[in-house]
C-alpha positions as CSV (number, residue, x, y, z in Angstrom):
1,X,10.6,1.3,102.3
2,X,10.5,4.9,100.4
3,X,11.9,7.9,101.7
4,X,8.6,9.6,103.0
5,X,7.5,6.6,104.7
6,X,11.1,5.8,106.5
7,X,11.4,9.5,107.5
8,X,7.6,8.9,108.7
9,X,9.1,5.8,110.9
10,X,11.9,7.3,112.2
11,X,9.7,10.7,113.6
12,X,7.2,8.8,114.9
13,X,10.3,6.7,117.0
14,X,11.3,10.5,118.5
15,X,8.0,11.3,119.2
16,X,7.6,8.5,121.2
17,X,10.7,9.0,123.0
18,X,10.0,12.6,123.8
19,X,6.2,11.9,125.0
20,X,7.9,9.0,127.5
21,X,10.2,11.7,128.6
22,X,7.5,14.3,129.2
23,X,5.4,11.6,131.4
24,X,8.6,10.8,133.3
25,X,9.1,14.2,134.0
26,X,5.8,16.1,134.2
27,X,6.7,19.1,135.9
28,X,8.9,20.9,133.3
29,X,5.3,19.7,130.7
30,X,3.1,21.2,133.6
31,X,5.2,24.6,134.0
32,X,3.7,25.9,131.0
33,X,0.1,25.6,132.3
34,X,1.1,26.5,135.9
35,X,2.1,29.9,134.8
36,X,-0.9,30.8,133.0
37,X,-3.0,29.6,135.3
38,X,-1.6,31.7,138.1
39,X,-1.4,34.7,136.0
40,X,-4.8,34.5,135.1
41,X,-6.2,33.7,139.3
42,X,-3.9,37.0,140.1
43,X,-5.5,39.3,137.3
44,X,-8.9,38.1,138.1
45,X,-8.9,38.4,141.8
46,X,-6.2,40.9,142.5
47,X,-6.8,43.4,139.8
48,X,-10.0,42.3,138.1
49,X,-12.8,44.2,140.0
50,X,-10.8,47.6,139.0
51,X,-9.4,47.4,135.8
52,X,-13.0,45.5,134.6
53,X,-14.4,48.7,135.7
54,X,-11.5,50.9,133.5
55,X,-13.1,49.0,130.6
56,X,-16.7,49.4,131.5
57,X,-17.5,46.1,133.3
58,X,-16.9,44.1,136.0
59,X,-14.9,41.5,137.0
60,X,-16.7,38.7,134.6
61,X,-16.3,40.5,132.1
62,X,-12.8,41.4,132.8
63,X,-12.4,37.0,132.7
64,X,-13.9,36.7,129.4
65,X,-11.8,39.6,127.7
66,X,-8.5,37.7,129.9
67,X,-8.9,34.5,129.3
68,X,-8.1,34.2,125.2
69,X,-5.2,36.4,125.9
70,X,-3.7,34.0,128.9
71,X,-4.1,30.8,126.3
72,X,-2.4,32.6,124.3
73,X,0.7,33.5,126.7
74,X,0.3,29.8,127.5
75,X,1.2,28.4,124.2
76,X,4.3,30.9,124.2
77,X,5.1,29.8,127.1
78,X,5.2,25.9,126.2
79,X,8.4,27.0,124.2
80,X,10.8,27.2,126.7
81,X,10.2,23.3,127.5
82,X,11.3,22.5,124.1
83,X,14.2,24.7,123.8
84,X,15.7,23.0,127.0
85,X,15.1,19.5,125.8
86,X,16.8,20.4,122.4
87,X,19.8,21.9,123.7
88,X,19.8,19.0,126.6
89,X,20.3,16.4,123.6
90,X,22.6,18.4,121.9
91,X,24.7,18.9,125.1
92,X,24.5,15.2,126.5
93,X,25.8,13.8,123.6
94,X,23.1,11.4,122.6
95,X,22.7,13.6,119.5
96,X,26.3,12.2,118.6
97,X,24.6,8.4,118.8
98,X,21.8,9.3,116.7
99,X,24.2,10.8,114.1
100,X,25.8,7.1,114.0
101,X,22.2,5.6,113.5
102,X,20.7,5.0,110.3
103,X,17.5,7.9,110.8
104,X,16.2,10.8,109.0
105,X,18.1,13.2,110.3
106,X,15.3,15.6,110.3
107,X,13.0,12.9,112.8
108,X,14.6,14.5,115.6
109,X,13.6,17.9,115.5
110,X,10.1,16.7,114.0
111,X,9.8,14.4,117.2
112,X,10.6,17.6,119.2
113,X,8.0,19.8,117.5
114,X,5.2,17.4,117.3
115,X,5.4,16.1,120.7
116,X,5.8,19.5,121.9
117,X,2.6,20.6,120.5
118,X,0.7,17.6,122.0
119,X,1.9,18.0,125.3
120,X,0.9,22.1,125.2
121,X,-2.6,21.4,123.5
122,X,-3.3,19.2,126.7
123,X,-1.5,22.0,129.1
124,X,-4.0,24.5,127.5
125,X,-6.7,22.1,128.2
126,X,-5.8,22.7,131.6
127,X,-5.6,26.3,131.7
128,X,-9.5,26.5,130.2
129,X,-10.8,24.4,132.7
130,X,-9.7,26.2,135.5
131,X,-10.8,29.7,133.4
132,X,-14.5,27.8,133.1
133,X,-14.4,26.8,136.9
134,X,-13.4,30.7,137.7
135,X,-16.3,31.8,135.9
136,X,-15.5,31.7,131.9
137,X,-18.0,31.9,129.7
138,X,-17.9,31.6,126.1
139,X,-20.3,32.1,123.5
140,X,-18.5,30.5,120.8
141,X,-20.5,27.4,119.0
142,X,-18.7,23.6,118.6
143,X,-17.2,24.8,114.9
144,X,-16.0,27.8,116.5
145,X,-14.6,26.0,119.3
146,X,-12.4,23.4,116.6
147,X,-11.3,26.5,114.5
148,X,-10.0,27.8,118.3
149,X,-8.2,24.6,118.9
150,X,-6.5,24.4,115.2
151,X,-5.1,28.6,115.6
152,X,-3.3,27.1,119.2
153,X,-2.6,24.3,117.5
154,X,-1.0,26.3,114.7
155,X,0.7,28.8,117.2
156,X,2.6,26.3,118.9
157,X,4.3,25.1,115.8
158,X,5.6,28.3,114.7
159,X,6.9,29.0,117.9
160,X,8.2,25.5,118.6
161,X,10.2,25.7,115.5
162,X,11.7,29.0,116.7
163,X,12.5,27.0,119.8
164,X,14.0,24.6,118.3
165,X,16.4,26.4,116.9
166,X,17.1,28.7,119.9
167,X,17.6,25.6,121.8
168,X,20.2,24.3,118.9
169,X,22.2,27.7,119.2
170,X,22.4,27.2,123.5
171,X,25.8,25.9,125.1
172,X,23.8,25.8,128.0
173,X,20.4,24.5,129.3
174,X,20.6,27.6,131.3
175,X,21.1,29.7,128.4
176,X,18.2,27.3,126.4
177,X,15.9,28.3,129.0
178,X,16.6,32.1,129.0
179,X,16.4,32.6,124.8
180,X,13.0,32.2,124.4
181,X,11.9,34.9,127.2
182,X,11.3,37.7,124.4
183,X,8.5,35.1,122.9
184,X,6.9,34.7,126.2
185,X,7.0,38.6,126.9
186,X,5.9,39.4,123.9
187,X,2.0,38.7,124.7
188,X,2.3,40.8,127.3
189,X,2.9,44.1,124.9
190,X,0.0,43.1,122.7
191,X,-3.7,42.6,123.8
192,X,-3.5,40.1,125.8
193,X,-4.7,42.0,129.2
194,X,-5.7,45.6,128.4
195,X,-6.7,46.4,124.4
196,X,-4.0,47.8,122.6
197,X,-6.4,51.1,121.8
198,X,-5.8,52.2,125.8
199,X,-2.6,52.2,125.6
200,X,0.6,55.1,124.7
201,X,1.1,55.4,121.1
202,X,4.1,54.3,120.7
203,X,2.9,51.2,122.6
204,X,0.0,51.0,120.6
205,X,2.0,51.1,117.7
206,X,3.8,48.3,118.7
207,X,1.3,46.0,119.8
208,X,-1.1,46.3,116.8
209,X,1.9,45.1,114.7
210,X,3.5,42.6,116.4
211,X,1.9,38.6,116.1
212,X,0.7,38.3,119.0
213,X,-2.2,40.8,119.1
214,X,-4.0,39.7,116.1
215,X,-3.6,36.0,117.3
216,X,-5.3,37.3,120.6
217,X,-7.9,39.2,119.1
218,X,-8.7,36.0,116.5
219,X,-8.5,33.4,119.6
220,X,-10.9,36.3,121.3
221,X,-13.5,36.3,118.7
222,X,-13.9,32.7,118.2
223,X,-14.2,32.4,121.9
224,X,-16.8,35.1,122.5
225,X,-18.8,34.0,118.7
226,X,-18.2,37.4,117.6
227,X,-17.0,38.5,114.2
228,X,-12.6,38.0,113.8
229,X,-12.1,40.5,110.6
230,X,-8.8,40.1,108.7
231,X,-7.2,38.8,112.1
232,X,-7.4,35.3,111.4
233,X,-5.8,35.5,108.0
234,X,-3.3,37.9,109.8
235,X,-2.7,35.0,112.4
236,X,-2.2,32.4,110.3
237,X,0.4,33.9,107.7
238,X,2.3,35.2,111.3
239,X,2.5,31.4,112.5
240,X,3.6,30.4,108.4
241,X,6.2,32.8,108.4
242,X,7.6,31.9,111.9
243,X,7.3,28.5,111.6
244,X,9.1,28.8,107.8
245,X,11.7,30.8,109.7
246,X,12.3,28.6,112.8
247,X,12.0,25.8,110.0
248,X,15.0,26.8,108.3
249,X,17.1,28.0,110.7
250,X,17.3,24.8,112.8
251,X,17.6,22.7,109.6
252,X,20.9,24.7,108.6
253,X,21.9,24.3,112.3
254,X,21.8,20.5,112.4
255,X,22.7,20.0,109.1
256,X,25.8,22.4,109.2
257,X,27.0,21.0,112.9
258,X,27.8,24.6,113.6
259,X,25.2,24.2,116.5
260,X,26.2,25.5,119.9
């Protein structure tokens, strides 16, 4: 058996153990779509009539502007799951058995990421139904739709990978669960509910520049069938360099044994 193909083995082994895991314990899978979903039911109902009207519609149209931006705060959201179940191995000790095992040492934090990003893909499957059921309507065509799903797809393996690594750095799965806050907060300061052009400059500043915004503004235009400009090439070299980042970092982590 070659390298590639036993490393291929021993990943798809992990990412069978973590999808049993996730189905065994659904809620902490289903937390990332709950949250999105109720963020997006409280700005449509509670706030929707008046701040659709700020932006010269109503509340529909409010729901199509919110909706790309509450996928998008769904897929950061998905990271916190995977930060906990990292630093949950590391702190159990089964990590220490698998160290014994003849694996790719790398299978476990590709089992991690991959099955992480299956079981968010699905949540956000969840959190567009309910958006169509509210009212959603999107103009994009079936192409449109696909490139949609592969730019989520994409988002939550850059930020997985950062999770991973947060999750190797925890001592606690308290800690694990609080570290990735700042991603999930972050699509809050960008796009995501109001465009960045109403807001302070200093704001504004910030939100045109961090990832976030033009990720929003890309899942936005493919959504609505309207034009994306440079913000999909903007998107995807975000997600490459985060994912390069969070890449590296949790390689030198496990590999080092410095973790935690």
């Amino acid at each position: 058996m070659s390298t590639l193909t036993h490393a291929v083995h021993d990943s798809t082994t992990m990412l069978r153990r973590n999808l049993k895991h996730a189905i065994r314990y659904p809620a902490v899978g289903l937390g990332s779509a709950m949250m999105p979903i109720l963020m997006l039911l409280l700005f449509v109902y509670a706030f929707g009539d008046s701040i659709g009207a700020g932006m010269g519609g109503g509340r529909d149209a409010y729901l199509n502007y919110l909706t790309p931006g509450i996928i998008i705060m769904g897929v950061a959201a998905g990271s916190m799951s995977t930060s906990i179940a990292v630093c949950s191995d590391m702190t159990e000790g089964i990590i220490n058995r698998f160290r014994t095992m003849p694996i790719t040492r790398s299978s476990f934090m590709t089992g991690h990421v991959i099955g992480s990003v299956i079981q968010t893909m699905l949540c956000m499957v969840l959190v567009v139904g309910v958006a169509l059921a509210v009212g959603f309507r999107s103009g994009a065509t079936p192409l449109e739709w696909l490139a949609a799903a592969g730019l989520l797809a994409a988002i939550a393996f850059a930020v997985t990978w950062l999770s991973v690594a947060l999750g190797l750095i925890s001592k606690t799965v308290e800690s694990a669960s609080n570290k990735p806050l700042l991603i999930q907060f972050l699509p809050f300061l960008g796009s995501a509910f109001v465009p960045a052009e109403s807001m302070s400059p200093g704001l504004r500043w910030f939100a045109e520049y961090q990832p976030f915004t033009p990720m929003t503004e890309t899942l936005r235009g493919l959504l609505s069938g309207s034009e994306i400009g440079n913000n999909g090439w903007i998107s995807l070299a975000w997600c490459a360099g985060i994912a390069l980042i969070g890449y590296v970092w949790s390689r030198s982590l496990f590999n080092s044994g410095t973790t935690r």
